[in-house]
C-alpha positions as CSV (number, residue, x, y, z in Angstrom):
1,X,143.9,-150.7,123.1
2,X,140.3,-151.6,123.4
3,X,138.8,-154.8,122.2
4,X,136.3,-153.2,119.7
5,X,139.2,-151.0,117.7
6,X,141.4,-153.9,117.8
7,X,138.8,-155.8,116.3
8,X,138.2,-153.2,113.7
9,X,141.4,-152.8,112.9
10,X,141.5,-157.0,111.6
11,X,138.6,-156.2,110.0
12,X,139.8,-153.5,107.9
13,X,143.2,-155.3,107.3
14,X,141.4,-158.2,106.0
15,X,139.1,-156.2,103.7
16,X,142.1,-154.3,102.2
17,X,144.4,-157.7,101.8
18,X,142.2,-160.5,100.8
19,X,141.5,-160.5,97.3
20,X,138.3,-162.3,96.8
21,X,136.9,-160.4,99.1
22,X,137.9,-156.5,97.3
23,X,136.8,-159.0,93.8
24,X,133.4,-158.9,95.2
25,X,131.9,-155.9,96.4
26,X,128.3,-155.2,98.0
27,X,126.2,-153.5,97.1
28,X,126.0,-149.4,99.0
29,X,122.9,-147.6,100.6
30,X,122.1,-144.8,99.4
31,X,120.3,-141.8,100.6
32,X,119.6,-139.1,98.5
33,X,118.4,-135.8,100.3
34,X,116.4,-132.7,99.0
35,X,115.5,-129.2,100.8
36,X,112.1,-127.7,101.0
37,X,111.0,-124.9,102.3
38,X,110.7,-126.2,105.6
39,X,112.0,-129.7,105.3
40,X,114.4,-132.2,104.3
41,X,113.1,-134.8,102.1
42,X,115.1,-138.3,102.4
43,X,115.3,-140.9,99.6
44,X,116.7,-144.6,101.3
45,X,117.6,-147.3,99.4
46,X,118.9,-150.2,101.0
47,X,120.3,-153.3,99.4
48,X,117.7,-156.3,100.6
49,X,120.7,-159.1,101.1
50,X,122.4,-156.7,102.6
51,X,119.6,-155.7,105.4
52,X,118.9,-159.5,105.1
53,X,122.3,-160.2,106.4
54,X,121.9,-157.6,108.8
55,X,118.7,-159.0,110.3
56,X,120.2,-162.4,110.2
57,X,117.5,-163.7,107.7
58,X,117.7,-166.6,105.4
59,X,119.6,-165.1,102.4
60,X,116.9,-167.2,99.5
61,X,114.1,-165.7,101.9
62,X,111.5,-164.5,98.6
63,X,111.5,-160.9,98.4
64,X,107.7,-160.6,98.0
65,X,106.8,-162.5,100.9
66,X,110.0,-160.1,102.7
67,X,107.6,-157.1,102.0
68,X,104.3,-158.5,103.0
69,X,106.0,-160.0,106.1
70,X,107.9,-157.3,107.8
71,X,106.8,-154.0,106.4
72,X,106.0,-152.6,109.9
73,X,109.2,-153.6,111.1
74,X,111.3,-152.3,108.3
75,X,109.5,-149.0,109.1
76,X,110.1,-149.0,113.1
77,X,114.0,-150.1,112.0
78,X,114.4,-147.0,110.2
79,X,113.2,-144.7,112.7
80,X,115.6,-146.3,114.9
81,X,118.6,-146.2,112.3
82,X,118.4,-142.6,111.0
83,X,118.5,-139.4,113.1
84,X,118.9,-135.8,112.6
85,X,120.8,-133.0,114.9
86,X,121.5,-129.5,115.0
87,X,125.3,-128.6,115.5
88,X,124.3,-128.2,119.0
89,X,122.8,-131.7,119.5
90,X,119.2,-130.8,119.1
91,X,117.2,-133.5,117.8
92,X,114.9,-132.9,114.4
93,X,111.7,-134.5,114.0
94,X,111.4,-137.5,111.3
95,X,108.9,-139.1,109.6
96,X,108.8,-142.8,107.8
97,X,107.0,-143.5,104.9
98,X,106.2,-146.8,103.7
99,X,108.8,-148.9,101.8
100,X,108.6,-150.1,98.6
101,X,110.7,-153.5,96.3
102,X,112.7,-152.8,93.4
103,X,115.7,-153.6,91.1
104,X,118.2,-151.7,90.4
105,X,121.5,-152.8,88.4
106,X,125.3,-151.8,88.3
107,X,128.1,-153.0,86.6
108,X,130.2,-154.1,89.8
109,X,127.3,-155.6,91.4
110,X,124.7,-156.5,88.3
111,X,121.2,-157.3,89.3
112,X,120.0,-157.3,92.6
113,X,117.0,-155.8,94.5
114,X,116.5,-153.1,96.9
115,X,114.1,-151.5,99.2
116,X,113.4,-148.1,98.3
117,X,111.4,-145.5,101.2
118,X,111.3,-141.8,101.7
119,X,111.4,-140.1,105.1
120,X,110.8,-136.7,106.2
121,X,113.3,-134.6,108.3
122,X,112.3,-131.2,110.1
123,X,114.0,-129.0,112.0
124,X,113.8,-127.2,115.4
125,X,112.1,-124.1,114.6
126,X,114.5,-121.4,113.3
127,X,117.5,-124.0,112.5
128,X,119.2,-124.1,109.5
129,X,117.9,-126.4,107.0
130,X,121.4,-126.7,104.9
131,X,123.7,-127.6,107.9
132,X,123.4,-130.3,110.8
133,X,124.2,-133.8,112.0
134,X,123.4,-136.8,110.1
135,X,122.5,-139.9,112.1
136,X,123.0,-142.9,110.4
137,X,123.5,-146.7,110.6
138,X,121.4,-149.0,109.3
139,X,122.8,-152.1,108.0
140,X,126.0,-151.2,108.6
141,X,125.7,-151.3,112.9
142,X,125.7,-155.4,112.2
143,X,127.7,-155.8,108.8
144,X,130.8,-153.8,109.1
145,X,131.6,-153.4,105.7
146,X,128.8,-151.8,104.2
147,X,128.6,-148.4,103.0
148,X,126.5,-145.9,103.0
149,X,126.9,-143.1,100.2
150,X,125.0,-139.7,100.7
151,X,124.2,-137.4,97.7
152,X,121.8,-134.1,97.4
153,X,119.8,-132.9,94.9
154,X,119.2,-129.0,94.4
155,X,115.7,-127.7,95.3
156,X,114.5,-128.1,91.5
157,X,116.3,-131.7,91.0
158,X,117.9,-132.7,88.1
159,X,120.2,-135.6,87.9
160,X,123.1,-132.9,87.0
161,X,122.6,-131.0,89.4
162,X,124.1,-134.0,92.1
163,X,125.9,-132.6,94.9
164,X,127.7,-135.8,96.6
165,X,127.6,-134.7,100.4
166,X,129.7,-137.8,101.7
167,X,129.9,-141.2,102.9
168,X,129.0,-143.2,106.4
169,X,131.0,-146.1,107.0
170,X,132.8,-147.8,109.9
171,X,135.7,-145.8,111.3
172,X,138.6,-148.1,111.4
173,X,140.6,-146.5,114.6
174,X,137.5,-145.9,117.1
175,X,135.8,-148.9,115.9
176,X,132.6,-146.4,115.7
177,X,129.9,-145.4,113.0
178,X,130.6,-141.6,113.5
179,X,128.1,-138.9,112.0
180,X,128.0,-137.4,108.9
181,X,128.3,-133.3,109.3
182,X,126.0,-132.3,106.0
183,X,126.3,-129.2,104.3
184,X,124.2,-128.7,101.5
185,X,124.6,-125.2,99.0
186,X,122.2,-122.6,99.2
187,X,120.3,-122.0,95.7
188,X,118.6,-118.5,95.0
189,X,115.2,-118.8,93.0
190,X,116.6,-117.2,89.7
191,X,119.3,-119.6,89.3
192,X,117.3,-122.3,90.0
193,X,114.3,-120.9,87.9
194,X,117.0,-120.4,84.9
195,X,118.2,-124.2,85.4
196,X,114.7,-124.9,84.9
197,X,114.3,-122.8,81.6
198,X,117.0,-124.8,80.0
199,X,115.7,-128.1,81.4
200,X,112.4,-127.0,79.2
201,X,114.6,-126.3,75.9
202,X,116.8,-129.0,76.3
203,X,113.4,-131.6,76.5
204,X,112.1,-130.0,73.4
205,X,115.7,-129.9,71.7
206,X,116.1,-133.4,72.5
207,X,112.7,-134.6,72.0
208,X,112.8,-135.9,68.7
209,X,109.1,-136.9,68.8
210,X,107.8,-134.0,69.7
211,X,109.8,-131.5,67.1
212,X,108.7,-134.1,64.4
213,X,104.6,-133.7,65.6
214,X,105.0,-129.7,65.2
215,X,106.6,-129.8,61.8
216,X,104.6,-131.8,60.1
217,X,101.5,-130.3,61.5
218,X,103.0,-126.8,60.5
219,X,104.3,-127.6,57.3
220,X,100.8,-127.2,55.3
221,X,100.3,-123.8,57.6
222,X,100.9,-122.2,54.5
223,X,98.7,-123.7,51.9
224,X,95.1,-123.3,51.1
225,X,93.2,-126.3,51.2
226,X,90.4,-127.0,48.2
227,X,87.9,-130.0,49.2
228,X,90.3,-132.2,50.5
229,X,93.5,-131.5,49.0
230,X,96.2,-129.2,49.7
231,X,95.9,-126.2,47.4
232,X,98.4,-122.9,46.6
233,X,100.6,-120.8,49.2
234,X,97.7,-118.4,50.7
235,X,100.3,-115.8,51.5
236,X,102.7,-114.1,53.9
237,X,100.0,-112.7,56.0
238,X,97.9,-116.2,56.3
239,X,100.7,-118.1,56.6
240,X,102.1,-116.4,59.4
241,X,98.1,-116.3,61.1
242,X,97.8,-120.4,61.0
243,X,101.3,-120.9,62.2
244,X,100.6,-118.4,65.1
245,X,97.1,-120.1,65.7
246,X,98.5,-123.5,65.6
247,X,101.1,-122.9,67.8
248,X,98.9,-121.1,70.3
249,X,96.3,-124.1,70.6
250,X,99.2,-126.4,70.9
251,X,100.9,-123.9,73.7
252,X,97.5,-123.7,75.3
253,X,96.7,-127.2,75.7
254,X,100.3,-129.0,77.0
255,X,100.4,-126.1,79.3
256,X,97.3,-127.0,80.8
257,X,97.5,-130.5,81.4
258,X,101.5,-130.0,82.3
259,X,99.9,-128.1,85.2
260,X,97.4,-130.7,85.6
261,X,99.9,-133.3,85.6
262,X,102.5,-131.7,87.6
263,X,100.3,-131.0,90.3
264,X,98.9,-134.3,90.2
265,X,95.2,-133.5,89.8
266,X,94.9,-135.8,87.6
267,X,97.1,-139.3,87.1
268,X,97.7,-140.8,83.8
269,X,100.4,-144.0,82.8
270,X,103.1,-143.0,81.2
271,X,102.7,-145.7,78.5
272,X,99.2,-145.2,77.1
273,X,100.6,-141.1,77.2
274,X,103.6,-142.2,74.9
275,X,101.6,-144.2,72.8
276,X,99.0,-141.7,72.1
277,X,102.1,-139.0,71.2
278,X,103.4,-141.6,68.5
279,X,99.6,-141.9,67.1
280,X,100.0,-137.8,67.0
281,X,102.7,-137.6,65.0
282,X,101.6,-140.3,62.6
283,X,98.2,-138.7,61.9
284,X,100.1,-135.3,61.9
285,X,102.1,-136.8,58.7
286,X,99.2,-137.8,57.4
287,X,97.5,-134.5,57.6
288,X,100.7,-133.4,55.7
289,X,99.7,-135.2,52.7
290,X,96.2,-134.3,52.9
291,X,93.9,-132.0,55.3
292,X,92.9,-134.4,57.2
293,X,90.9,-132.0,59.6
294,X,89.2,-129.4,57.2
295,X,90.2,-126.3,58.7
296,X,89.6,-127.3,62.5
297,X,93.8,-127.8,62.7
298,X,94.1,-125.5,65.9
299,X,91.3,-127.7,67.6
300,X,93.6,-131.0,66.9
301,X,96.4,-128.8,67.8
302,X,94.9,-128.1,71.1
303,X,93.6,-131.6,71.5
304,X,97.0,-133.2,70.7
305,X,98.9,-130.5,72.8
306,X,96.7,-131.4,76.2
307,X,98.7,-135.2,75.3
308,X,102.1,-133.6,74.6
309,X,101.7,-131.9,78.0
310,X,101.2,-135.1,80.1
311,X,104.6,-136.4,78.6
312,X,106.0,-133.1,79.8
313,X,104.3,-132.9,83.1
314,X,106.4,-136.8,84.0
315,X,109.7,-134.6,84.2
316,X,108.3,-132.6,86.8
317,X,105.7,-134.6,88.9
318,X,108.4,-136.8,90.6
319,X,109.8,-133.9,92.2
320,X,109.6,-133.6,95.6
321,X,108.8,-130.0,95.8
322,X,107.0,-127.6,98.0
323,X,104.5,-125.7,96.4
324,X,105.9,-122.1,95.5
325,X,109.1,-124.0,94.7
326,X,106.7,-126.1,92.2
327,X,104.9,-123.4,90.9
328,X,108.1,-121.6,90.1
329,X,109.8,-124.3,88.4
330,X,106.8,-125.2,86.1
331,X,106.6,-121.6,85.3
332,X,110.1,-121.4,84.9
333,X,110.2,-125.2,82.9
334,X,107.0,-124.3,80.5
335,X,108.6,-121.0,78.9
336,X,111.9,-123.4,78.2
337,X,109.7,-124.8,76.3
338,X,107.7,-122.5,74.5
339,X,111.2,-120.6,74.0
340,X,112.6,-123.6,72.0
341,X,109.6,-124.3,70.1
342,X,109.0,-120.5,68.8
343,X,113.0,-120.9,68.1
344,X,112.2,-123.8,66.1
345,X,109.0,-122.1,64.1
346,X,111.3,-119.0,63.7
347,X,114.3,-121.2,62.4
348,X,111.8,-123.2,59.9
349,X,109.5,-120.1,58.7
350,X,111.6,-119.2,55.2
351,X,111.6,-122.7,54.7
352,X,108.4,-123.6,54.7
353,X,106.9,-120.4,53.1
354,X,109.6,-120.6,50.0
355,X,108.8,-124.6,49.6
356,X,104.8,-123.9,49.5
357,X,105.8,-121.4,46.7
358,X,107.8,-124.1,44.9
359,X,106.0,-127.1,42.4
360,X,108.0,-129.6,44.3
361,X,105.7,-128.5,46.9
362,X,103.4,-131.8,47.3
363,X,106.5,-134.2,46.6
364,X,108.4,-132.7,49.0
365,X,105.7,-132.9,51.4
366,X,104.8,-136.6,50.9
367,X,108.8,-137.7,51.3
368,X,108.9,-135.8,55.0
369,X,105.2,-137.2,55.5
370,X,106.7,-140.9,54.9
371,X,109.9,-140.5,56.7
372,X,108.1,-138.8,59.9
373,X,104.7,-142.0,59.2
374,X,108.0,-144.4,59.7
375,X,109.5,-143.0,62.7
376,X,105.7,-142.9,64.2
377,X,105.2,-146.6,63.8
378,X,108.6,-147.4,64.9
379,X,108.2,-144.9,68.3
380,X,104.7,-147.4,68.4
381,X,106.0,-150.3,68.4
382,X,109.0,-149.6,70.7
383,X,106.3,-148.3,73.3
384,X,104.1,-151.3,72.5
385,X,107.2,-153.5,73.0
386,X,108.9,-152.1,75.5
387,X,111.8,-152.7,73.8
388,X,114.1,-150.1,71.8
389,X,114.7,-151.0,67.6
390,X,116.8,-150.0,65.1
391,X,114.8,-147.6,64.3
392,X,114.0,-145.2,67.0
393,X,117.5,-146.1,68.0
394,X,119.3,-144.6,65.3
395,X,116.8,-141.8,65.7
396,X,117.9,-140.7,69.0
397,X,121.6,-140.7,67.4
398,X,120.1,-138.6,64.6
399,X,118.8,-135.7,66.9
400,X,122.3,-134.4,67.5
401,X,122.5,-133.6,63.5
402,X,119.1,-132.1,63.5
403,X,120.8,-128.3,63.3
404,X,123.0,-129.2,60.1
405,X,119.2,-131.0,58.8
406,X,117.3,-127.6,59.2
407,X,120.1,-126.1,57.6
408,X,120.6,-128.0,55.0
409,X,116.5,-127.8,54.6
410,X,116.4,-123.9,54.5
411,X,119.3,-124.4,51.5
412,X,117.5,-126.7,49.8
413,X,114.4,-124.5,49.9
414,X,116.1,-121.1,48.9
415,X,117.5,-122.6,45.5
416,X,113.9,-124.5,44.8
417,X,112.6,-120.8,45.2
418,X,115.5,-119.4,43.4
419,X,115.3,-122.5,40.5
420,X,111.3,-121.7,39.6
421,X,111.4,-117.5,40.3
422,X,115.2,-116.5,39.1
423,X,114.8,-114.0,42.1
424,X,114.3,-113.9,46.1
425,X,111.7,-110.9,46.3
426,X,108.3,-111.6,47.2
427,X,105.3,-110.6,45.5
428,X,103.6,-107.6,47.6
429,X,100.3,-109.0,47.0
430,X,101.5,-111.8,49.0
431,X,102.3,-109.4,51.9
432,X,99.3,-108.0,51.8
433,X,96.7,-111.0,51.1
């Protein structure tokens, strides 16, 4: 037996027997891969004691001053540490970006930082994209028992859709940092275009602020206004014109500035975005109570919509996508969207139009106006903060009931309508008007 197996083999048997050692694990590298069209786009994360320990570096060296002092080398490393090969040994081309500090947190491991960088991996021309060699040991070629865990995300990535490829580590018998053989599955454009339909209903259907925004702006759609009050129902016909309008100007303007935003034309904090969404909604609730706009609602609606669409846009910018993959997946992502939100106006419409007929009308309005002001300020002051509350806590609980609330709403609204008019048929001159 060779000295390096034999070696190994204390090693391992040491790892696997001593206790304090298995009580304390380090923290893995991770890289995290994604196919283009052309490409293979590589996440790396990598512990900073660990590659500390590896480079034989004072462990309290400060992590800033890491950064400033050995970015160039942390990129050359890489390059050395991380290669690419056809099944018949052919070598890909990689690129290294620059690195970046963070913190991440675990429960084994709690807080610790890390160094985060991206690389680019291309092929020989012709060779498969979704099979070859995977190179890689840094780290681990100088501190033997580190891991290295290797995951993939689909074309259109989405933290569900995870494929876990594998894991580099020290082979025990050879005493060797063998390769890991990558095989990644093959997506076709509609499933992947579908996956991102539902990714666009499932952010509306769990976007609690944004479902509260478009009811309270639609729920005067039906009324007249007189001066500056809310006046009578104006009709089926109406009705059904300002909630199309309303919708339309809000469709129009988060689907621009989602494209905007995805594309990264134009780059806006997330934080001022959020802040300005909460500020929507309030002075949507307010507009409930009284028209706060007189009759320029589909301008606001546009206006407030080009907002909405930033917040949607952060879903999709960090994607590392290439562009007809991009383009399909905001097409595909945007009509999840508008999907859920016509469901939503469909869902709501008998309720609305049989409350604006009822004399509860304006105290029914100013209790949802309140309730939605509250959960504004509290969305404010949690995006202000920082910091979650009680509030918009218990709120994101609440969204899971919000089917049995919109049925409980259309109940409530039938027997109002039933209670004042004995009877469910319409008046034709409401049809018609």
């Amino acid at each position: 037996m060779s000295l390096v197996p034999f070696l190994s083999l204390i090693v391992g048997a040491i790892l696997f027997a001593h206790p304090q050692l298995k009580a304390h694990p380090m923290p893995n590298s991770l890289l995290q891969l994604s196919v283009g069209v052309k490409q293979v786009h590589v996440q790396v994360q990598i512990p900073l004691n660990e590659l500390t320990a590896a480079w034989g570096l004072n462990e309290d060296l400060d992590p800033a001053q890491f950064m400033q002092q050995y970015q160039p080398r942390l990129r050359a490393y890489l390059q050395a540490h991380i290669q690419a090969k056809t099944l018949k040994g052919d070598a890909w081309t990689i690129q290294i970006e620059d690195f970046k500090l963070g913190k991440t947190e675990n429960p084994i491991n709690g807080l610790y930082y890390e160094l985060q960088g991206t690389a680019t991996m291309l092929p020989p021309k012709g060779e498969d994209l979704h099979h070859f060699m995977l190179h890689y040991d840094a780290v681990i070629h100088q501190v033997v028992t580190h891991t290295i865990l290797v995951s993939a995300f689909s074309k259109w990535r989405n933290e569900k859709n995870r494929q876990q490829v594998g894991t580099i580590h020290l082979d025990i018998p050879t005493g060797k940092i063998l390769p890991l053989e990558v095989r990644l599955d093959e997506e076709n454009n509609w499933a992947e275009f579908s996956k991102m339909f539902f990714l666009g209903v499932e952010h509306i259907a769990a976007g609690t602020d944004h479902l509260l925004f478009l009811l309270a702006l639609l729920l005067p759609a039906p009324l007249l206004s007189a001066g500056r009050r809310w006046s009578k129902y104006g009709g089926f016909r109406y009705s059904l014109g300002r909630l199309f309008k309303l919708t339309l100007a809000f469709t129009i303007g988060h689907s621009l500035t989602l494209l905007i935003g995805t594309m990264r034309w134009i780059s806006v904090p997330a934080q001022p975005i959020e802040l300005l969404i909460a500020i929507s909604i309030l002075v949507s609730a307010l507009h409930a109570v009284k028209p706060v706009f007189g009759g320029k609602e589909w301008w606001i609606a546009l206006d407030f919509g080009l907002i909405h669409g930033m917040a949607f846009a952060e879903t999709l910018s960090n994607l590392r996508l290439d562009l007809p993959q991009l383009l399909l997946s905001l097409f595909g992502f945007n009509l999840g969207i508008e999907a859920m939100q016509i469901g939503v106006i469909v869902l709501c419409l008998p309720a609305l139009i049989l409350i604006s007929q009822c004399a509860v009308n304006g105290k029914f309005r100013n209790v949802f106006a309140a309730t939605v002001s509250i959960a504004a300020l509290a969305w404010l002051l949690e995006r202000i903060s920082g910091e979650p509350n009680l509030l918009t806590k218990a709120i994101a609980q609440g969204i899971n009931y919000a089917p049995f609330c919109l049925l409980a709403l259309t109940i409530v609204a039938f027997f109002l309508y039933w209670a004042e008019h004995k009877s469910f048929s319409f008046k034709f001159q409401n049809l018609k008007s």
